[in-house]
VMD Tcl script that draws the C-alpha trace (Angstrom):
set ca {
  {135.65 -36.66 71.89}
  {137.49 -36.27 69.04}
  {140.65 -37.28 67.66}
  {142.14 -39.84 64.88}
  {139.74 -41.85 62.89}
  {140.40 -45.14 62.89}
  {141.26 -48.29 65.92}
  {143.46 -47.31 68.38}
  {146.38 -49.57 70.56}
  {145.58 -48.45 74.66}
  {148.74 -49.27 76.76}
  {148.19 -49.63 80.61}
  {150.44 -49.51 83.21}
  {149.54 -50.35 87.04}
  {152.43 -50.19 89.42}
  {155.09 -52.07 88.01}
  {153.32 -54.20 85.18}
  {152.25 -53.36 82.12}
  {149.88 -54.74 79.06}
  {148.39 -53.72 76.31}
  {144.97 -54.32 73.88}
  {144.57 -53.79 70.30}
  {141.16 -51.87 68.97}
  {140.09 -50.99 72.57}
  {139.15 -47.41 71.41}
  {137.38 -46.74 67.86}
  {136.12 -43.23 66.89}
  {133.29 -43.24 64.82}
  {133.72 -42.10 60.62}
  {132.21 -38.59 59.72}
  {128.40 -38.08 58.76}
  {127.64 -39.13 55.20}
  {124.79 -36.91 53.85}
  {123.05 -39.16 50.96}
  {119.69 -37.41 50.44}
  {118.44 -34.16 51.17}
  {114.91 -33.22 49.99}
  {112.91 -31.24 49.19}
  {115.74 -30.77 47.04}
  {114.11 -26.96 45.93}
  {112.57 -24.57 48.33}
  {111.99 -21.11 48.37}
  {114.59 -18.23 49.02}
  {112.59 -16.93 52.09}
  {113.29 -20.22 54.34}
  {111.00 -21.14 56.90}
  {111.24 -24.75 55.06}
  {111.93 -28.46 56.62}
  {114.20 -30.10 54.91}
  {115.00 -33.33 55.50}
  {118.45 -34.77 55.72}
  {118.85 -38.92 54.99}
  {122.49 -40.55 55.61}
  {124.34 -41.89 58.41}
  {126.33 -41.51 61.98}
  {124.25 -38.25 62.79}
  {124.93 -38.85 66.28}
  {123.45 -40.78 68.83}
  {121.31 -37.99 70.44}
  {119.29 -34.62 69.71}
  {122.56 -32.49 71.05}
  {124.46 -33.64 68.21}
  {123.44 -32.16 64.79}
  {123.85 -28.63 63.39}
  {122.57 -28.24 59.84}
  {123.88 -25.14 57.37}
  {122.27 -24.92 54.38}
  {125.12 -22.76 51.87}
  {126.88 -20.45 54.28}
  {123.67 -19.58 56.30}
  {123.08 -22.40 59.47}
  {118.98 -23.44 59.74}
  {116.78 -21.58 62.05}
  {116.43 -24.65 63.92}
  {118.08 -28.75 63.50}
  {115.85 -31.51 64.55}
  {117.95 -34.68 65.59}
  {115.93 -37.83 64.31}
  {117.77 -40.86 64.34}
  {121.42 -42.05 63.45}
  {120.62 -41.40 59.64}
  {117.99 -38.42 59.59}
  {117.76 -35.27 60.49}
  {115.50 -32.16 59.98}
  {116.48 -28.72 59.64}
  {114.16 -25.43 59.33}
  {115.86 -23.35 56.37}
  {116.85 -19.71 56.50}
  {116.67 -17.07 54.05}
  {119.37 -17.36 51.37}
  {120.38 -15.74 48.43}
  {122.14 -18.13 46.85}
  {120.70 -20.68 44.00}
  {122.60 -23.57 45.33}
  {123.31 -25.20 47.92}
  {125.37 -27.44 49.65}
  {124.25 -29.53 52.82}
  {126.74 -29.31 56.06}
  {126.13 -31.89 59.00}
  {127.90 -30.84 61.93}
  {127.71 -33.91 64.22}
  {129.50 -35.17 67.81}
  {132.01 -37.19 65.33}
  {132.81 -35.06 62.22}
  {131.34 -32.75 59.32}
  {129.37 -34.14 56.69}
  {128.96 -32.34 53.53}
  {126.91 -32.60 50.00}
  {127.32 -30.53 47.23}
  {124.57 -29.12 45.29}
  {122.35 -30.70 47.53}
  {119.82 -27.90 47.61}
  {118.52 -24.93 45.43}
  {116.37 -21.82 45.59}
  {113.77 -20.60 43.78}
  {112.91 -16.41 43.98}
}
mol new
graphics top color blue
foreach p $ca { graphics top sphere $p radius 0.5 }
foreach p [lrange $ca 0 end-1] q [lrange $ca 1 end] { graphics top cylinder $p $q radius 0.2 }
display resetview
């Protein structure tokens, strides 16, 4: 789901009473990308790169990786803090790294460059 970061209040009503709990919902933060590498790779694709941070989701539905403006061939969910991605041709020298997970975008800048 999405929705504000951050703890939520949850009010409940039930006929005629009423309560209420303090930080009964809490939505996770966005991915944080820390290492991507190889960190050079060739224009053609058809590379793994490897993606190193945290809250990538808890399962393998969760991740899309884009490499510049062009998405990988393929994402491979790891773990919480990795993921794999099979690059895709690209044209551009470099990169920035994009984590689309369940909770948020991640992003790096310059996290990735291509050789001719």
């Amino acid at each position: 789901t999405s929705g504000p970061k951050g703890t939520l209040t949850s009010i409940i009503t039930c006929s005629s009473l009423s309560g209420s709990v303090t930080a009964s919902v809490t939505f996770g933060k966005s991915p944080q990308i820390s290492l991507v590498f190889p960190v050079n790779a060739q224009a053609t694709g058809h590379q793994f790169v490897t993606l190193l941070g945290r809250g990538f989701g808890l399962n393998h539905h969760s991740v899309v990786l884009r490499l510049g403006v062009s998405s990988c061939e393929s994402t491979m969910w790891v773990s919480a803090t990795s993921s794999v991605g099979l690059s895709s041709y690209s044209n551009q020298r470099s990169l920035s790294a994009l984590l689309t997970a369940s909770n948020g975008v991640g992003t790096l800048s310059r996290a990735f460059s291509t050789a001719s």
